[in-house]
N, C-alpha and C positions, 0 to 999 in steps of 0.2 A: 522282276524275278522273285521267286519264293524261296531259293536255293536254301536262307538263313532261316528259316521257320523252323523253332524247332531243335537247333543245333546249337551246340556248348562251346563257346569261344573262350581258351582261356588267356588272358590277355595279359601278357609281361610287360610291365615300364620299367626301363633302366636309365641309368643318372642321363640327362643330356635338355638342352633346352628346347629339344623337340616335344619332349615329353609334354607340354600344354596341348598337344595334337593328341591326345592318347585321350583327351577328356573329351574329346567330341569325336574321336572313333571308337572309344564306348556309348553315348549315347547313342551315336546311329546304327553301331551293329544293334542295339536294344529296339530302335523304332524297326529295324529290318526285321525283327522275328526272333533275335537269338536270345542262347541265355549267357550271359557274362558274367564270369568270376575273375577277379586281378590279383594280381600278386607282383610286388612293388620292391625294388630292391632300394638298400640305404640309400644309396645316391638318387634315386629316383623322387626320394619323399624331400629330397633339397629342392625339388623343381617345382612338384605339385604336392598339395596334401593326400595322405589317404583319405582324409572326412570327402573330399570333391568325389573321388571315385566310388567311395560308397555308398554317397547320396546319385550318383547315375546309375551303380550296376544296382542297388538295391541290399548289398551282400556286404560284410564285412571283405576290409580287402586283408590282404595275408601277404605277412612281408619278416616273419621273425622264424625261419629253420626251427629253433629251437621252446617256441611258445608250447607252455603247459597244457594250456587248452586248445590247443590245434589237431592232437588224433583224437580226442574225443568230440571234435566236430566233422572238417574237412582237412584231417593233417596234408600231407604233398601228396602221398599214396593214391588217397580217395582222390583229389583233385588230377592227380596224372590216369588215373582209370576213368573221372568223368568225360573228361573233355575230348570231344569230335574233333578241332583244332586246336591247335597252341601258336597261337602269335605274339610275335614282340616286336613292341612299335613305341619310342625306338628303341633299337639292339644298338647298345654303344661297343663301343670297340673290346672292353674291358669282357663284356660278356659274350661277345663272340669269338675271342680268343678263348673262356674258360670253354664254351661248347665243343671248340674246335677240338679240344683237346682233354673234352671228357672230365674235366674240371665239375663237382658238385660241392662248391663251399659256402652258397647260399639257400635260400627258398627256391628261387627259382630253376637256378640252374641242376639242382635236386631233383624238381618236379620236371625236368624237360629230360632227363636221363632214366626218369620214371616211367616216363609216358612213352606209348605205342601210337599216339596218335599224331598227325603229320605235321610237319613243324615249319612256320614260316617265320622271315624275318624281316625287319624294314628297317636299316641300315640307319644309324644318322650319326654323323660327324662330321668336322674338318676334313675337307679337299684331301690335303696331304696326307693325314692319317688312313683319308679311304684306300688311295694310291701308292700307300706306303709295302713295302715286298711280303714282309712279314703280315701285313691283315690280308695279303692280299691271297697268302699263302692259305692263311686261316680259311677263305671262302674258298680255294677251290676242295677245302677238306668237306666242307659242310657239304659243298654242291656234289661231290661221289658219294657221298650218304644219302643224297638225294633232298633232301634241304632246300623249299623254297624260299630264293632271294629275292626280295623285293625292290626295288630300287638298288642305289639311292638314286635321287634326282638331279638336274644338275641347276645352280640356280646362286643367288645370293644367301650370304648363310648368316648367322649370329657374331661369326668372328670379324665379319668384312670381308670378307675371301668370297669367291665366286667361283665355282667348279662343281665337281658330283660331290655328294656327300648330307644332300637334304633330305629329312625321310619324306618320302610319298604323302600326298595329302590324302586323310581320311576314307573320302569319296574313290579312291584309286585301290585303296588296298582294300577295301571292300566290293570293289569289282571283280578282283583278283580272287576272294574268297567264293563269291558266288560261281564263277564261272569254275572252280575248281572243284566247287560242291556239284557240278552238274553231274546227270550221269555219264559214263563213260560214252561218248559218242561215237571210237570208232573201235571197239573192241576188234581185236586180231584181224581186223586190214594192213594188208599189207602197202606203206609209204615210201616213193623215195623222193629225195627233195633236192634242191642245188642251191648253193648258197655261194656265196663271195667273188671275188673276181676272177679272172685267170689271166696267167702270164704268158703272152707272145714274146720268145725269144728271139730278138735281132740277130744278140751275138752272147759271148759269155758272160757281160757284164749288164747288158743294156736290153728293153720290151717293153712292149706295148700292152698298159694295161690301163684300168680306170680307178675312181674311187670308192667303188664298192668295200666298207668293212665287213661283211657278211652277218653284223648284228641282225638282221632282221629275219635272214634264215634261219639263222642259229636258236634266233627265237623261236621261229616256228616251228622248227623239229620239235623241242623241248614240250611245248603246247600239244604238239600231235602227239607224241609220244603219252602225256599227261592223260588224253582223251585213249587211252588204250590200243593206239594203231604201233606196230613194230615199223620203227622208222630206221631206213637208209641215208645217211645225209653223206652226198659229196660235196666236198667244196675247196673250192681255189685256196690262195694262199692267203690264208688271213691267220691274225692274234688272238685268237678266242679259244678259251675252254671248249671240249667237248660237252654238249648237253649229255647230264646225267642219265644212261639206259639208252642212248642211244649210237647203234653202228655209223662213226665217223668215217669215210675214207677219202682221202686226202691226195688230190689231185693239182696239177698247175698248169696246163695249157686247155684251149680250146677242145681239142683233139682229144685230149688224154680224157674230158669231161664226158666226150659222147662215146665215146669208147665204154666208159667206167658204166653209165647210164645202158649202155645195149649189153651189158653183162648179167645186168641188174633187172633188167624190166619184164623180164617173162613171167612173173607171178604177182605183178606191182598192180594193186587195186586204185589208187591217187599217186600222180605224177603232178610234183609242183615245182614249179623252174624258177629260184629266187636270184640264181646265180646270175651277175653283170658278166654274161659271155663276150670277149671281142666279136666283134663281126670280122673282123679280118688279122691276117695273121704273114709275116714276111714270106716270100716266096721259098727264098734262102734263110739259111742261119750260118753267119760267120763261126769258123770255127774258133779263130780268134778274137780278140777285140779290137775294133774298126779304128783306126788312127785317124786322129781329127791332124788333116792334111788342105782337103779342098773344101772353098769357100761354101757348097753344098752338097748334100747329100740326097740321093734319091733314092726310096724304097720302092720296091714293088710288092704290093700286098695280094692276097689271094682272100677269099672269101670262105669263111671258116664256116661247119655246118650249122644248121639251124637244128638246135636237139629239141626246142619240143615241138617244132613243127613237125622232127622224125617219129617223136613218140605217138601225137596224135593220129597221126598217119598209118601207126600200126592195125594190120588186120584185125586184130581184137585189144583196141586201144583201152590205158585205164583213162578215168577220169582225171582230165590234165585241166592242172590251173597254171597260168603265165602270170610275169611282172612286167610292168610296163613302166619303165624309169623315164620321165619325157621332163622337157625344158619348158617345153609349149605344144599350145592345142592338146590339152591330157585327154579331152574329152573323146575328141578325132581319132589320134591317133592310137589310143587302146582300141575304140571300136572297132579301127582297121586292124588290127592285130588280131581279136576277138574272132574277125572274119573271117582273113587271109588262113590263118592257120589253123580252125578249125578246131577250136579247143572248147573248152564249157565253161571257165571262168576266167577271168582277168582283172589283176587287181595290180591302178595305176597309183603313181606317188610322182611327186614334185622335186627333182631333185638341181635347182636352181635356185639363189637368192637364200635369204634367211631360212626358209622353211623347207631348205633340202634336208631330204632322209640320209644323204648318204654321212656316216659316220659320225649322224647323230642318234641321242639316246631316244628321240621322241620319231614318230610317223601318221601320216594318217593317210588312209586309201580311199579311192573310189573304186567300187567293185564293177565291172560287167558281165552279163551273161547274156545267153537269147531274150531274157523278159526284161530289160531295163538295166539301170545301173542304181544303184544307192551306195552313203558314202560312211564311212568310217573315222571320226573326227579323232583329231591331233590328240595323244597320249606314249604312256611308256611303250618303248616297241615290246615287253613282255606281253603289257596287258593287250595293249595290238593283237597282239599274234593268239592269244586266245580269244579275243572276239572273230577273228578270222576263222580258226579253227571249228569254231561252231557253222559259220555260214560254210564251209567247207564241208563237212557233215550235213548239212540243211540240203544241200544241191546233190552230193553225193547220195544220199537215200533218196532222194528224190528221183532221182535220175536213174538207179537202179534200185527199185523194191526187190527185184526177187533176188537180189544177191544177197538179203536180210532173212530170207526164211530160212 
């Protein structure tokens, strides 16, 4: 990708012992094309020097609000009017509470209140501190500003703890920036998507459901939305933030999902089904709660509908992509899926053993279409869902040119 040719990265390190990673994602945003300027707040220069980063970006780095000789070079102003992006990597907690809350008592946080340009960030701390109510509060302020989050990752950390709270490596947050630098892919298409699971009611306490988090939809609304398409996202019952700018509606059974989806689809250009729908659903639903009396209990299920089998189906269907969640035989049984239902793309995940997707932060797919399948190696499910997004556009224009003229 050429995405960083050319573009003005202005790169924030704040105190944390991630910050040794900042020095080789400035050098390689520099071998990618860009131009980098840093600006380092106190804590930061306990981890790394400024002289390391001024010998990679080339540039004095800037790290004192108040230096004599800063307007008559690059004071905050000029640096918040240069830069294409603003990234900070890492964003300790300290300074994404000051963003959250419009806080400018440093250099940086100065130049990021300064700037009109888009602003990402890549998290790193302590487990607990990431999980704690209060930072947790701070990001969902960022993300309705529309603030892209970066990680964190989840992993072994400096303290001894092992949880989210790693920043992203290097190579990840600069995939994040290219794909973000693309053009907009799906300008004013109309999206709707389905995400997380749904709940089959037995009785008032008790249903049938699986373990779909809906991270991976959630993501990919957030992605399609990014790429310029106006997205609809339904989805079951899950704990997740709304993607910023995009229409949530919020559903819990089977029924209530294709229901929501045939209200929805009469102007819908891409149809994407991420949602773990039940296939079946109780005949009955207790109006009470079933008393544990006999040794066994028997349900009788019914067979819930098939919504993007219905979508594809439509007289003048959009382009539908499916998920295919499978234990074994991925390869099979997406292909039979791809077939049976007659859709144009399908993209399968593992969700068994170690390397199940479900309600983890990481995924990796294998795509199918009519022409073959190729595959999508293990990452965040953010950056996931923008390299999908792009193959989703690839196949979408492809498959309808003249709806681009």
């Amino acid at each position: 990708m050429e995405e960083l040719t050319g573009k003005n990265i202005l790169l924030g390190i704040t105190g944390g012992i991630a910050a040794y990673k900042s020095a080789v994602l400035c050098r390689d945003l520099i071998r990618m094309g860009a131009e980098v300027r840093v600006i380092m707040t106190e804590a930061a220069t306990h981890f790394i020097t400024p002289l390391t980063l001024q010998a990679l970006s080339g540039h004095p780095v800037h790290s004192d609000l108040f230096a004599v000789e800063a307007e008559h070079g690059m004071g905050h102003i000029k640096l918040a009017r240069w830069a294409d992006r603003v990234l900070i990597a890492p964003a300790s907690a300290q300074t994404i509470a000051r963003l959250a809350h419009g806080e400018a008592d440093n250099l940086l946080t100065t130049t990021v209140l300064a700037s009109e340009a888009p602003l990402l960030i890549a998290p790193a701390m302590n487990t607990v501190m990431w999980q704690d109510a209060a930072m947790q509060g701070n990001i969902d302020l960022m993300l309705a500003r529309g603030v892209t989050i970066l990680g964190p990752a989840s992993g072994d950390q400096a303290c001894g703890e092992d949880g989210l709270g790693r920043m992203l490596e290097p190579s990840e947050i600069i995939e994040h920036l290219q794909l973000q630098l693309q053009p907009e892919l799906l300008v004013g298409k109309n999206i709707v998507i389905t995400a997380g699971p749904t709940w089959e009611a037995i009785d008032p306490v008790r249903g049938l459901t699986n373990h779909s988090s809906g991270k991976m939809g959630f993501a990919l609304a957030s992605a399609l939305h990014d790429a310029g398409a106006n997205v609809k996202l339904i989805s079951g019952p899950v704990h997740l933030r709304p993607p910023h700018g995009v229409d949530c509606i919020n559903i819990t059974s089977a029924l209530e999902m294709a229901d929501t989806v045939k209200d929805n689809i009469s102007d819908c250009d891409i149809f994407v089904a991420v949602a773990a729908v039940a296939d079946y659903r109780p005949v009955t639903n207790a109006n009470q709660k079933i008393k544990k009396k006999a040794e066994t209990l028997t349900l009788e299920l019914v067979r819930n509908p098939d919504i993007l089998a219905m979508v594809a189906a439509l007289e003048n269907a959009p382009f539908t992509v499916g998920f295919a969640a499978e234990t074994e035989n991925i390869t099979e049984y997406a292909a039979q899926k791809l077939a049976e239902k007659r859709i144009d793309l399908i993209a399968a995940n593992p969700v068994s053993g170690d390397n199940s997707a479900f309600d983890s932060e990481s995924n990796e797919l294998t795509l199918f279409d009519r022409n073959g399948n190729s595959h999508l190696s293990r990452c965040s499910k953010s950056l996931l869902a923008q390299k999908l997004t792009k193959e989703i556009a690839q196949r979408y224009h492809e498959t309808y040119p003249a709806k681009d003229t």
